[in-house]
N, C-alpha and C positions, 0 to 999 in steps of 0.2 A: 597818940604819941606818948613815949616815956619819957620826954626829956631831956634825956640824957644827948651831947652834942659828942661823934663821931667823925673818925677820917675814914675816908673809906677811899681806896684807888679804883678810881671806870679807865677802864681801856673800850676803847674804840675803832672798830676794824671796817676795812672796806667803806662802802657808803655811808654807813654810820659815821665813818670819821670826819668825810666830807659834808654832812651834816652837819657834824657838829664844829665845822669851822679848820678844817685838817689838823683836826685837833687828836691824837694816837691817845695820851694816855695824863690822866690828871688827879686830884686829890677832890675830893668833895668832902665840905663840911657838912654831916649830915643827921636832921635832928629827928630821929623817927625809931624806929622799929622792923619794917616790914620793905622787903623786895621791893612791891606796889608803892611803898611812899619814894624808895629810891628811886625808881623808874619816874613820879612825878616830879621830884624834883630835876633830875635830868633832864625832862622834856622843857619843863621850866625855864629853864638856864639854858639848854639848848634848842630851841625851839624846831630845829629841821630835823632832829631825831626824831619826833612823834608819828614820821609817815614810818620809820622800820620798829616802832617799838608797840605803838597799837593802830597804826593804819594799814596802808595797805600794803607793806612791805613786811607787816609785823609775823606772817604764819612761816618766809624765807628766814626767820633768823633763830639765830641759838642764844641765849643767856647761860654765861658760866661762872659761879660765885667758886672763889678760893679752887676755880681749875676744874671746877665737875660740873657736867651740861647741868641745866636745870631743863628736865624732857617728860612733860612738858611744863613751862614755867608757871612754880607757884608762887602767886605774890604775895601769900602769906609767909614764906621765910623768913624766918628772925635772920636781921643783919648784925653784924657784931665788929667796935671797932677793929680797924684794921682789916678787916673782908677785905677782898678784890674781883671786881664784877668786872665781866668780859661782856662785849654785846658783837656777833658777831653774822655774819652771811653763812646761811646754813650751804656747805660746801659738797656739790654731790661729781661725782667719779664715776667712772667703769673701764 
């Protein structure tokens, strides 16, 4: 960790949101660095999100930092205050 204490916005979509307490979209104080430490804090603090973020719901979902898929997700991205992380149900059509 660097540190350094950030805000960072999680929006949360579909079952994730129900997860996390029908909770759509919130600010996290976040004291890290990396994608990976976001994502543990989140599970952290939300504890029903860990079956769509590394269990078994986790290969149906998209992660989107600042609006662009993260495909597939690295959790070594540098976060940076103010980011906006999306965690969403990968959504398939025909």
């Amino acid at each position: 960790m660097n540190g350094d204490v950030m805000n960072v916005e999680v929006r949360f979509f579909g079952g994730v949101s129900k997860a996390a307490g029908d909770m759509e979209s919130t600010r996290v104080t976040f004291e890290g660095e990396t994608l990976g430490e976001l994502l543990d804090l989140i599970m952290e603090k939300w504890p029903g999100t860990k079956d769509f973020i590394t269990g078994p719901h986790a290969s149906t979902m998209v992660f989107a930092l600042n609006n662009k898929a993260l495909e597939p997700p690295d959790l070594s991205v540098k976060i940076n205050e103010g980011d906006k992380l999306a965690i969403m149900p990968l959504v398939a059509g025909g």
